[in-house]
C-alpha positions as CSV (number, residue, x, y, z in Angstrom):
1,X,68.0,117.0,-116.1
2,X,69.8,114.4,-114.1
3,X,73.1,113.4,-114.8
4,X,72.5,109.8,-115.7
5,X,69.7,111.2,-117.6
6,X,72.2,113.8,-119.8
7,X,74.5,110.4,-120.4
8,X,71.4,108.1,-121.9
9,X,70.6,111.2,-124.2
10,X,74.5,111.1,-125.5
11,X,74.7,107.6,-126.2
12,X,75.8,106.7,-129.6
13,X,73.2,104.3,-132.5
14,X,76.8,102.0,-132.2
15,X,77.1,98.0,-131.8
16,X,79.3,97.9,-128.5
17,X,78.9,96.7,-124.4
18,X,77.9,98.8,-121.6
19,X,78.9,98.5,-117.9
20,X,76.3,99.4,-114.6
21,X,77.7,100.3,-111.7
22,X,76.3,100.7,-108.2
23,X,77.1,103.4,-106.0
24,X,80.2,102.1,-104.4
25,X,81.2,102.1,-107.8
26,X,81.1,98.2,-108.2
27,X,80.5,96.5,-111.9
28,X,77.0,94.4,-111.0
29,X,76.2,94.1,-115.4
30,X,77.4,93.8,-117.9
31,X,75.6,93.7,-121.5
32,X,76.0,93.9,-125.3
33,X,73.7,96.0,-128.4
34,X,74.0,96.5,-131.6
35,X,72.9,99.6,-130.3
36,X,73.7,100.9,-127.6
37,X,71.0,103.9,-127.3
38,X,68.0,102.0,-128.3
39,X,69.6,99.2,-125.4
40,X,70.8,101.1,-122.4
41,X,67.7,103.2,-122.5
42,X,65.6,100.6,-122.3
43,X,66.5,99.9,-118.9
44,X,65.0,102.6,-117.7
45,X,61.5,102.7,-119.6
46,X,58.4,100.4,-119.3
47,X,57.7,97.5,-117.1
48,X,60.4,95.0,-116.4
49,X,60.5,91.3,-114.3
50,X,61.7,91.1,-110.7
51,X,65.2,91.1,-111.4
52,X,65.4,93.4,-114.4
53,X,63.6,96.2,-111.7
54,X,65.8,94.9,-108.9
55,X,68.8,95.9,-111.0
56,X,67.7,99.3,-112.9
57,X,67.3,100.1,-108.8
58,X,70.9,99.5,-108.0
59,X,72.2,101.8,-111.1
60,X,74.1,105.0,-110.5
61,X,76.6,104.8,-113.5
62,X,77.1,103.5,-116.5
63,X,80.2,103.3,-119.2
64,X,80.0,101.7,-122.6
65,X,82.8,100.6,-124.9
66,X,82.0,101.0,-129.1
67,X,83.0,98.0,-130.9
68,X,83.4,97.5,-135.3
69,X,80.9,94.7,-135.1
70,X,78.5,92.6,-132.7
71,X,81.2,89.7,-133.3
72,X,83.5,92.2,-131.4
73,X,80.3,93.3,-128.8
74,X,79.8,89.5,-128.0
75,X,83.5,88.4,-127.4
76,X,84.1,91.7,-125.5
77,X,81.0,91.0,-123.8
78,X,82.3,87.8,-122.5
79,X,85.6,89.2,-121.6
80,X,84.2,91.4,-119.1
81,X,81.8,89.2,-117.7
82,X,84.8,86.4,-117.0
83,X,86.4,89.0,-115.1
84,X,84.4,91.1,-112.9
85,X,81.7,88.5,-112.5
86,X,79.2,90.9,-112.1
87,X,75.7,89.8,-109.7
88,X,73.1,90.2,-111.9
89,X,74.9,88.6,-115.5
90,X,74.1,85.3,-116.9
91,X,77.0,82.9,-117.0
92,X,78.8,79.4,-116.1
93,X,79.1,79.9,-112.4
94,X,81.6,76.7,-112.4
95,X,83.4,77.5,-115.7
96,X,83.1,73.8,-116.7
97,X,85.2,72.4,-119.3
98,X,83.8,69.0,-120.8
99,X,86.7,66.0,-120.6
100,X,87.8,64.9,-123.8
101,X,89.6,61.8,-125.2
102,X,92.9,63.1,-127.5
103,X,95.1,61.7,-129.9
104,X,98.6,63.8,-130.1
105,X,99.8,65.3,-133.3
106,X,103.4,64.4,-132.8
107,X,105.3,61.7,-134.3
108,X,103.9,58.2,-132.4
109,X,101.2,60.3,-130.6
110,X,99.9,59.6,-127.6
111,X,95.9,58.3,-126.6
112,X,95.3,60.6,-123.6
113,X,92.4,62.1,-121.2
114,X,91.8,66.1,-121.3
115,X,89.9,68.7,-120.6
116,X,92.3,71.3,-122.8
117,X,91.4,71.0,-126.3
118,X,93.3,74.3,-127.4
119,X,97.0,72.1,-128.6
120,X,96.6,70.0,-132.2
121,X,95.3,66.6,-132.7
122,X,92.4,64.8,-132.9
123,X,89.7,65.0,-129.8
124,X,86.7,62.6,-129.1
125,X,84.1,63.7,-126.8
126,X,82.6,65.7,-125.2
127,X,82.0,62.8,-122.7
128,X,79.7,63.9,-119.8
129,X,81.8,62.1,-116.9
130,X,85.2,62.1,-116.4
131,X,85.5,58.3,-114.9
132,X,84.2,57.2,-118.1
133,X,87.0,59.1,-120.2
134,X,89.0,57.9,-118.1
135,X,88.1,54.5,-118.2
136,X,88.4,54.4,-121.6
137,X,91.8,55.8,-122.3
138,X,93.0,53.5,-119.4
139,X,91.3,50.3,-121.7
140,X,92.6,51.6,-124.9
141,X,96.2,51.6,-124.0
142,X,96.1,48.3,-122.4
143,X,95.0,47.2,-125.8
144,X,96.9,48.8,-128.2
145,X,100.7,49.3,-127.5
146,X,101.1,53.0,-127.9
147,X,103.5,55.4,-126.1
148,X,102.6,56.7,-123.1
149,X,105.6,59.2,-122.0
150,X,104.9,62.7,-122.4
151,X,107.9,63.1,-124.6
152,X,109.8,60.1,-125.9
153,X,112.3,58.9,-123.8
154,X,116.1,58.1,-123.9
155,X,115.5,54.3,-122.7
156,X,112.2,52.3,-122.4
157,X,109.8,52.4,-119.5
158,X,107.8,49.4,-117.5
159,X,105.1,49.6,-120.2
160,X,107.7,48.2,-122.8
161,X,108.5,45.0,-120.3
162,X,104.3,44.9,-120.1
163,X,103.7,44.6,-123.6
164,X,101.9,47.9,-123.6
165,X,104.3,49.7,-125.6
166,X,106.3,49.6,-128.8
167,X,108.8,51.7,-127.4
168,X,109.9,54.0,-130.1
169,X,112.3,55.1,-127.7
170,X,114.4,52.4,-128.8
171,X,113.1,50.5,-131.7
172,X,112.1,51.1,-135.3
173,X,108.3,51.5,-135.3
174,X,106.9,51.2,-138.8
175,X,104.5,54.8,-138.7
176,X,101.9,52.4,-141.0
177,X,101.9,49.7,-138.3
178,X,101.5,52.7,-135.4
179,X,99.0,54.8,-137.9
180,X,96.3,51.4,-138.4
181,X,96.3,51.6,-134.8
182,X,95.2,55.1,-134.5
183,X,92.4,54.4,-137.0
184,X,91.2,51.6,-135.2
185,X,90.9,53.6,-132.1
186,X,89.1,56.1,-134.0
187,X,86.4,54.1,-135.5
188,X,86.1,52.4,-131.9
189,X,85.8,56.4,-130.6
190,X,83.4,57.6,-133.0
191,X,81.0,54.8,-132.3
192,X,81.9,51.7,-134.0
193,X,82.9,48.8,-131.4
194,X,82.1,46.1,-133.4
195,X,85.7,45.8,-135.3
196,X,87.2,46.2,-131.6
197,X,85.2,43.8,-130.1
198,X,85.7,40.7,-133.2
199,X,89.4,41.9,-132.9
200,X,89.7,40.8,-129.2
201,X,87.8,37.7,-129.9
202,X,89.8,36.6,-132.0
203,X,92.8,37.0,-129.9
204,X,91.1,35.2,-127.2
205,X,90.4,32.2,-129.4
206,X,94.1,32.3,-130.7
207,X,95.8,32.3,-127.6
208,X,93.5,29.5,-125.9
209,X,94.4,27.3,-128.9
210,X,97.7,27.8,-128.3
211,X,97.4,26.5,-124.7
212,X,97.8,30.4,-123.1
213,X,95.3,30.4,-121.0
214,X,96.1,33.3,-119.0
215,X,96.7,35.3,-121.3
216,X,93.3,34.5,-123.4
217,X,91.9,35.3,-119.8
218,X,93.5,38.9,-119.8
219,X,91.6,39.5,-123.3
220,X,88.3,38.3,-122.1
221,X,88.6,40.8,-119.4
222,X,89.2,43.3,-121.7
223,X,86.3,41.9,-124.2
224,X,84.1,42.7,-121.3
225,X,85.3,45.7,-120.1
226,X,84.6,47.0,-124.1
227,X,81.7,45.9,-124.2
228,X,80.7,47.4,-120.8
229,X,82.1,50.6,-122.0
230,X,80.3,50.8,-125.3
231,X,77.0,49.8,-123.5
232,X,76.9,52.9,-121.6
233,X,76.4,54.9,-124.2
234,X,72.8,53.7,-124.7
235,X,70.6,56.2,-127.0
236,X,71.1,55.6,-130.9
237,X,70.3,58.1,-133.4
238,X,71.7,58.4,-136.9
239,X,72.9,61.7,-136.4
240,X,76.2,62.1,-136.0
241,X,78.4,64.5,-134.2
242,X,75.6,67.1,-133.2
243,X,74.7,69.4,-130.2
244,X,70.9,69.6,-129.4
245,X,70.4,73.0,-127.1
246,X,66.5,73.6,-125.3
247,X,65.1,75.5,-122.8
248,X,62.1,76.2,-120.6
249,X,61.4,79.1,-118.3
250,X,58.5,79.0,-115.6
251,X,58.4,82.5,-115.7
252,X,61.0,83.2,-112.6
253,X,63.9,80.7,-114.5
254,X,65.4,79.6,-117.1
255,X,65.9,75.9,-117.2
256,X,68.6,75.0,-120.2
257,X,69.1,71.4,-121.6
258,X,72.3,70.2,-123.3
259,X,72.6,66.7,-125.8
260,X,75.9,65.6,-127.1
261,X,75.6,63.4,-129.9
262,X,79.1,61.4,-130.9
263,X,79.2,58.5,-133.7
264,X,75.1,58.0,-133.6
265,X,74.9,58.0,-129.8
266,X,74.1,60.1,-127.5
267,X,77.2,60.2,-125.1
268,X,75.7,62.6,-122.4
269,X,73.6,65.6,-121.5
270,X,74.1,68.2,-118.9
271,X,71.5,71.3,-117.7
272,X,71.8,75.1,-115.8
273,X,69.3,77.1,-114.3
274,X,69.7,81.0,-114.6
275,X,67.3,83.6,-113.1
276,X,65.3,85.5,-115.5
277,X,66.4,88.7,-116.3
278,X,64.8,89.7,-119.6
279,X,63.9,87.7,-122.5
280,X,64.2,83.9,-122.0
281,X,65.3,83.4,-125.7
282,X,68.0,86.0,-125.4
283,X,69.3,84.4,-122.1
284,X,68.9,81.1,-124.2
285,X,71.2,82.6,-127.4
286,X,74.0,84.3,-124.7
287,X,74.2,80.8,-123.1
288,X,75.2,79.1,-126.7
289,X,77.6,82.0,-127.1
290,X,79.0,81.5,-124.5
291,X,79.3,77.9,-124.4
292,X,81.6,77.7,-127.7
293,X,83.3,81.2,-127.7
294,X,84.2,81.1,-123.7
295,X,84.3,77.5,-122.7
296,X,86.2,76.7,-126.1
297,X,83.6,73.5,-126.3
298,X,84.8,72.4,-130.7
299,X,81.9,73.2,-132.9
300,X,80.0,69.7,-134.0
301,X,79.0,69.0,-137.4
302,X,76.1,70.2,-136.6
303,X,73.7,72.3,-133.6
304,X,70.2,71.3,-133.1
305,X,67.8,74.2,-131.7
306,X,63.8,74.9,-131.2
307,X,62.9,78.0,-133.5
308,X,64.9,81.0,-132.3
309,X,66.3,84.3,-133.3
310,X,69.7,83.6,-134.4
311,X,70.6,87.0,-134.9
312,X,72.9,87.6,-132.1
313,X,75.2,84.7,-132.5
314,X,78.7,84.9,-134.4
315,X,78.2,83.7,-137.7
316,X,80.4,80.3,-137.5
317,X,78.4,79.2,-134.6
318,X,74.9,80.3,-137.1
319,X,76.7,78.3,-139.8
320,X,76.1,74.8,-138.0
321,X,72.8,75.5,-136.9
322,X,69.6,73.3,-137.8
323,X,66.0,74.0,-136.9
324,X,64.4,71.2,-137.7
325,X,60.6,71.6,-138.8
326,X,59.9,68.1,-138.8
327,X,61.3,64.0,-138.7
328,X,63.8,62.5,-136.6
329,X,65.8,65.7,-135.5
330,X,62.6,67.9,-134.7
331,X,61.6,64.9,-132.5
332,X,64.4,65.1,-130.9
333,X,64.7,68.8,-129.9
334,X,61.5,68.2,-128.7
335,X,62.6,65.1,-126.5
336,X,65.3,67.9,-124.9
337,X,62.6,70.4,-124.5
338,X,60.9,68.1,-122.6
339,X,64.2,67.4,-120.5
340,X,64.6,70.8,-120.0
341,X,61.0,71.4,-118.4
342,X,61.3,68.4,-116.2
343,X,64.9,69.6,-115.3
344,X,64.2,73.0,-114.1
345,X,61.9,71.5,-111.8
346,X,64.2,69.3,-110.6
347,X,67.4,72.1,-110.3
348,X,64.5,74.0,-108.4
349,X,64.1,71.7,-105.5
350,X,67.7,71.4,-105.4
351,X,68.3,75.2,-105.1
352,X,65.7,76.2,-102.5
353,X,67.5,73.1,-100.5
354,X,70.9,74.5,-100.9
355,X,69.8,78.4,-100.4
356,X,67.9,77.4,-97.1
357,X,71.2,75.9,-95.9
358,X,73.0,79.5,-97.3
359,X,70.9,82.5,-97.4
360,X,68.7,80.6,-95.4
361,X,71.1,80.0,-92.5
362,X,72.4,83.4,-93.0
363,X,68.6,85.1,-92.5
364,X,68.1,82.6,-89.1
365,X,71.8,83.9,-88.1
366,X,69.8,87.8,-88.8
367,X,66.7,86.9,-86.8
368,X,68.8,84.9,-83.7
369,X,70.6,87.8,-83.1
370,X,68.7,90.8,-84.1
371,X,71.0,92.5,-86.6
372,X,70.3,92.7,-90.6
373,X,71.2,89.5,-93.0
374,X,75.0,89.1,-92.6
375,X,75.6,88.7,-96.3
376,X,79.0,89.1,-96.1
377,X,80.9,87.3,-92.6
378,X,84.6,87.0,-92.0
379,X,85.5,84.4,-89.1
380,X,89.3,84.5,-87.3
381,X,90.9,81.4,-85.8
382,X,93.9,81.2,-84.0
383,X,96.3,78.4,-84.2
384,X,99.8,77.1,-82.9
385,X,101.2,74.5,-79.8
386,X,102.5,75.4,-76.8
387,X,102.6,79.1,-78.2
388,X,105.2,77.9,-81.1
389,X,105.0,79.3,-84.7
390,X,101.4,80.9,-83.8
391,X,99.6,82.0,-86.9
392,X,96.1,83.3,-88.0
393,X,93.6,82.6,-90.0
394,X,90.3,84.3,-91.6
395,X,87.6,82.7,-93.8
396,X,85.4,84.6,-95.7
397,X,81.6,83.7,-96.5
398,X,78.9,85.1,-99.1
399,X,75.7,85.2,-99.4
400,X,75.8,81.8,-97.0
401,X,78.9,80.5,-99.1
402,X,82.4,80.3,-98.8
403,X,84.2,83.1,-100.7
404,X,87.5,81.3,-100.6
405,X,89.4,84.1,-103.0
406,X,88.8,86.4,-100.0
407,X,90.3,83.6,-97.5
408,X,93.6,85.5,-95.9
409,X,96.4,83.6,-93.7
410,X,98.1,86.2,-90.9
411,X,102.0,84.7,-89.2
412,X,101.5,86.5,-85.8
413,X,104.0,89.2,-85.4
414,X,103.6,91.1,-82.2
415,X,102.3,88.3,-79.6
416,X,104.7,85.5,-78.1
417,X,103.8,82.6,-76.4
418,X,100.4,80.5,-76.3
419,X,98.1,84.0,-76.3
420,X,95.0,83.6,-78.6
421,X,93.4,86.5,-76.7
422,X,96.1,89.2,-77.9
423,X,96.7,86.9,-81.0
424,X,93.5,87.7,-81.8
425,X,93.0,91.3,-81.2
426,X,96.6,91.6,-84.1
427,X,94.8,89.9,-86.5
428,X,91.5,91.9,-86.2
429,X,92.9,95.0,-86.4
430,X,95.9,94.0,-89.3
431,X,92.8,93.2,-91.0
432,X,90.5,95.6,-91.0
433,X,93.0,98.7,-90.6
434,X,93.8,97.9,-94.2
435,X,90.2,97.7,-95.8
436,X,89.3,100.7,-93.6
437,X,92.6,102.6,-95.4
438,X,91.8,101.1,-99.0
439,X,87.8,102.1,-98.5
440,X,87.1,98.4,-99.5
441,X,83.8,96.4,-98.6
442,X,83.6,95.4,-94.8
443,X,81.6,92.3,-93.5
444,X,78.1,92.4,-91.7
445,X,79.4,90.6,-88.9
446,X,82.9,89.4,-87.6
447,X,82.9,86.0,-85.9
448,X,85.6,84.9,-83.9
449,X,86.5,80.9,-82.9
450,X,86.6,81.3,-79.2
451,X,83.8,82.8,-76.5
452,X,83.8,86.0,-74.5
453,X,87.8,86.6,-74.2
454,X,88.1,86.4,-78.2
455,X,84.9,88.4,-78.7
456,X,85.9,91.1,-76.1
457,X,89.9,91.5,-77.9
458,X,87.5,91.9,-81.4
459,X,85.5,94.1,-79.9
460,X,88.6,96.3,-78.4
461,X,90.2,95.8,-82.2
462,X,87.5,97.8,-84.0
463,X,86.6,100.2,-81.4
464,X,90.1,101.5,-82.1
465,X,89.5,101.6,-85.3
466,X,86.4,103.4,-85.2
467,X,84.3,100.4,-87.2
468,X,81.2,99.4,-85.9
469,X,80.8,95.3,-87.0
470,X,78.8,93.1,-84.7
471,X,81.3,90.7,-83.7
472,X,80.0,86.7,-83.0
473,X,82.2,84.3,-80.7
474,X,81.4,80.5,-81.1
475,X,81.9,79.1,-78.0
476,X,82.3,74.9,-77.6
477,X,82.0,72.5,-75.1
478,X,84.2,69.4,-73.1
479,X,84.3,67.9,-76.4
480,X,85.5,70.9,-78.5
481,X,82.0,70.8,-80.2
482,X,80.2,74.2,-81.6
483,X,78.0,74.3,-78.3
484,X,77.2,78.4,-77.8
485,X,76.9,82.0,-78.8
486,X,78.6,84.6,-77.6
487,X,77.0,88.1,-78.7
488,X,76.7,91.3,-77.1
489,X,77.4,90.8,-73.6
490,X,75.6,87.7,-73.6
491,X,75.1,83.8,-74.1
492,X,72.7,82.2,-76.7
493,X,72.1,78.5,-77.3
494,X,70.3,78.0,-80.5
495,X,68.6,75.6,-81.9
496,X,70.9,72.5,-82.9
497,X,68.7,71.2,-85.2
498,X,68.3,74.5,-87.1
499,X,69.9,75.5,-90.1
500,X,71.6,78.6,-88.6
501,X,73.6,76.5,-86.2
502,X,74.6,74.1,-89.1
503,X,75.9,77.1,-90.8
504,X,77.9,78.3,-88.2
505,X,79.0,74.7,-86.7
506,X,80.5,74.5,-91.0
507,X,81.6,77.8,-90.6
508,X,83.8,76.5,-87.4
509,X,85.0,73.4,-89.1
510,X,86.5,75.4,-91.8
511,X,88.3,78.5,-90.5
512,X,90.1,75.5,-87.7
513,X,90.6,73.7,-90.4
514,X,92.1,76.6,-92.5
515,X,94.0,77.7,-89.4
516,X,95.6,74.4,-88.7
517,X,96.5,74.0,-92.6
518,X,98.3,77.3,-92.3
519,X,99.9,76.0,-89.3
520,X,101.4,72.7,-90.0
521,X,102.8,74.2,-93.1
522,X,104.6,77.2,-91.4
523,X,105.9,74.5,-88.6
524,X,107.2,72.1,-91.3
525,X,108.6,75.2,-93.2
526,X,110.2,76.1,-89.8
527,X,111.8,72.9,-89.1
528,X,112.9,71.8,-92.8
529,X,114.4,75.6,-92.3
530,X,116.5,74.8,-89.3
531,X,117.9,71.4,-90.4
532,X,119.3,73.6,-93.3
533,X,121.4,75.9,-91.0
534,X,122.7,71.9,-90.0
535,X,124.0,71.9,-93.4
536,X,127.9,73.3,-94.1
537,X,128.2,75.6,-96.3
538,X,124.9,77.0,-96.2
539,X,123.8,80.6,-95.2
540,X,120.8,82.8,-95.1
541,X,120.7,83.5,-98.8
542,X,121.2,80.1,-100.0
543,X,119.0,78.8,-97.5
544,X,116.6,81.4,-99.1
545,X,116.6,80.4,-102.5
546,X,116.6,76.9,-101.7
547,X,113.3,77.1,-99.6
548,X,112.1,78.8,-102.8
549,X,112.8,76.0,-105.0
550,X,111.2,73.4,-102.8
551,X,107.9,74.8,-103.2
552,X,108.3,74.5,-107.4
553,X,110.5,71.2,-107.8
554,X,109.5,67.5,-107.6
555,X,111.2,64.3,-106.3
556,X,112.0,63.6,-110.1
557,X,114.0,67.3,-110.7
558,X,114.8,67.9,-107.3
559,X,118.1,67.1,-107.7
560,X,118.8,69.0,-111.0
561,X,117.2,72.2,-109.6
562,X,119.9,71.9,-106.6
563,X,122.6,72.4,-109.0
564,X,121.1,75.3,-110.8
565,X,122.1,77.1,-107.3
566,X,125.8,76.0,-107.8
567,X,125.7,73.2,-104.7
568,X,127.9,70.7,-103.8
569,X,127.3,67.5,-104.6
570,X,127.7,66.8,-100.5
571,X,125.5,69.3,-99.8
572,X,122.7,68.2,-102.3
573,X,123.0,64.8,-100.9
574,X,122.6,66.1,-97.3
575,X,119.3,68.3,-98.6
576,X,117.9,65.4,-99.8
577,X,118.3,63.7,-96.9
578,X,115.9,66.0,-94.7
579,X,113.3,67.1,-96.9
């Protein structure tokens, strides 16, 4: 009996999550059961879909953590999935919070735009674009005169002298006067733009009568801006405050739909496509979990879904479901059903476009130059002027995408002068003599910014290290445009036209531009250092601590932070001077 084998036999009849592992011991699932032997074993009996088989292929290990409860299975669940992002798991890949519209809970609180909705007060939303939020709060304050400081003030600001603001910074402000106001925005927020609307007119009317004709112009402006605003949100339902959730799978997909309902209107919708990997419906249920209990979406009044099991959801989130057998609301799951069907179709197209510019490229790039599909790449660039303050730079690309959490900046240490050739070969091997001495994951293929010099110092770089990586130079022409290949002794002019040299033409573009970043940074770090040793008083230490405090303060505490290091008042003057 096999060792994996022996460990399915032991596993406990107990709600927890389970962990697969490959063989170099990296995390690629993550899952839940309410029990874990009936689960896990599952895996590795009867038929499964593509993926499902592609996965049970990559196992070599397994762990599992019990839990009191599937509450605790689902939350863990979600935990581990947020932070070793394993390949084959379903989940946001953009971890997308929804903007919201806030009131404050403070005394005179503030009308704000946000995407946190974890600090008290009242929030509006979710709205599906953040220009519209936006547009909104920016309208809203214009009308009513509420604070706008973060925290109240010792004087007033400009909004006071604009007539935007009561300025409780300075004057009595009756909290009935300021409270009608926050109703009023409410109703307008949760659907009702009528008052708002006859409100403005009014004061229109009232100011042309008394001959102020620019101002009555500054209220029609905002009469139509309302109205403009309240017009987008175009489908009426009387259903209030309610999520509607549907999906479809084709069989290879899962297409999910999302409808946000907010004061009898349907605000906004948004969709995801995941790749199957076992039951639709249970992808489907994971998705809504994960949507409230992750991504801290509030719960509506109510959640609209097609008939489901609902069995593996926390039981607050069960509480505000609906499955509607018939009338309004079963029409209108059905109406997202269909959305969801014609959606997946649509996020379809736009994936194969976008994976034949990624994994696409990347399988051209295999067949060009005869070497298996560089999944992983790594690309150097060097970068300084006239051989001053000469740094590094290495970009990191996966599966066809940038990986920018594996991006790495190198200040050249051993090489003076304008050198990218030996510049080069320190960076390579800084680089890889550490993930060769940690055992961590090396790239399919090393390309370098530069042609057969840059390639050959690469080369040299591993050699000593005893790697073997295929190493890529992209040569350029007069116009320091991605022209040619340099590979293995030899030249190769691809296609221009083909995907595979639009990857790697990108791929240029952003390690220079990464490089150059890195560059004027460490130059203007340099120089800002020097006009510091100008300064009297001033030594290495000091200078230390001050270059430390640049990076965190702003114009507005700049000065304030200075005297935290016990400075002069000359001396802060003259730092203020040259940054």
């Amino acid at each position: 009996m096999t060792r994996l084998q022996e460990k399915l036999n032991s596993l406990p009849k107990k709600p927890g999550c389970y962990l697969m592992y490959n063989q170099a011991r990296e995390i690629i699932y993550v899952g839940k059961a309410k029990n874990l032997f009936n689960r896990v074993k599952s895996y590795f009996t009867g038929v499964h879909d593509a993926k499902t088989t592609k996965l049970v292929e990559n196992i070599a290990d397994f762990e599992y953590i019990i839990t009191s409860s599937e509450k605790e299975a689902f939350i863990l669940e979600m935990n581990l999935i947020k932070k070793h992002n394993p390949k084959y798991n379903i989940m946001f890949t953009d971890d997308k919070k929804y903007p919201y519209i806030a009131i404050g809970s403070d005394q005179y609180p503030r009308l704000y735009y946000t995407r946190d909705i974890k600090k008290k007060g009242k929030y509006f939303g979710p709205y599906p674009h953040a220009a519209a939020a936006k547009e909104i709060v920016e309208l809203l304050n214009r009308i009513y005169p509420l604070r706008k400081c973060r925290i109240i003030p010792k004087k007033e600001c400009l909004y006071y002298h604009l007539g935007q603001c009561l300025a409780p910074c300075i004057n009595e402000v009756s909290e009935e006067e300021y409270q009608m106001m926050l109703d009023e925005i409410a109703v307008f927020l949760n659907g009702n733009s009528k008052a708002l609307e006859q409100k403005l007119d009014s004061k229109m009317r009232l100011a042309a009568d008394n001959l102020q004709f620019e101002k009555a112009l500054e209220y029609r402006q905002m009469l139509e801006s309302l109205k403009t605003v309240a017009e987008k949100q175009v489908m009426e339902m009387r259903i209030k405050d309610t999520d509607v959730f549907s999906y479809h799978c084709d069989g290879q997909y899962v297409g999910i739909q999302v409808f946000h309902i907010r004061g009898e209107k349907t605000i906004g919708s948004d969709d995801y496509l995941f790749e199957l990997m076992g039951e639709p419906e249970e992808i489907f249920i994971n998705f809504i979990g994960q949507f409230y209990i992750t991504h801290n979406n509030p719960l509506p009044r109510e959640i609209l879904l097609p008939p489901v099991d609902l069995s593996g959801l926390d039981e607050e989130i069960r509480n505000r479901i609906v499955i509607p057998k018939r009338g309004q609301k079963k029409k209108y799951v059905d109406l997202v059903t269909e959305n969801a069907r014609e959606k997946l179709a649509q996020l379809l197209k736009i994936r194969k476009k976008k994976l034949e510019k990624t994994l696409g490229a990347v399988n051209e790039l295999s067949e060009l130059l005869g070497i298996k599909p560089p999944l992983y790449i790594e690309a150097f660039d060097v970068s300084n002027i006239q051989g001053s303050y000469s740094v590094g730079a290495m970009v990191a690309y996966l599966d066809g995408a940038p990986s920018r959490k594996n991006y790495r900046k190198y200040r050249i240490k051993t090489v003076s002068g304008a050198d990218d050739v030996h510049s080069m070969y320190e960076i390579v091997t800084r680089r890889y003599r550490r993930l060769r001495d940690e055992g961590a994951r090396l790239p399919d293929l090393v390309i370098v910014d530069g042609g057969r010099p840059q390639v050959d110092s690469a080369e040299r770089a591993l050699t000593a290290l005893e790697l073997e990586i295929p190493v890529l130079g992209l040569g350029k022409d007069d116009r320091h445009r991605t022209s040619y290949l340099v590979f293995r002794g030899g030249e190769i002019h691809p296609d221009k036209k083909s995907n595979a040299f639009f990857f790697l033409e990108n791929l240029q573009d952003e390690v220079h531009r990464f490089a150059i970043t890195f560059y004027r940074q460490t130059h203007s770090r340099a120089v800002l250092a020097s006009k510091l040793d100008a300064i009297k008083g001033i030594g290495k230490v000091r200078k230390k601590q001050i270059l430390a405090l640049l990076k965190e303060a702003d114009r507005e505490n700049l000065e304030s932070r200075l005297k935290e290091l016990h400075l002069t008042d000359e001396q802060i003057q003259e730092i203020k001077k040259v940054v």
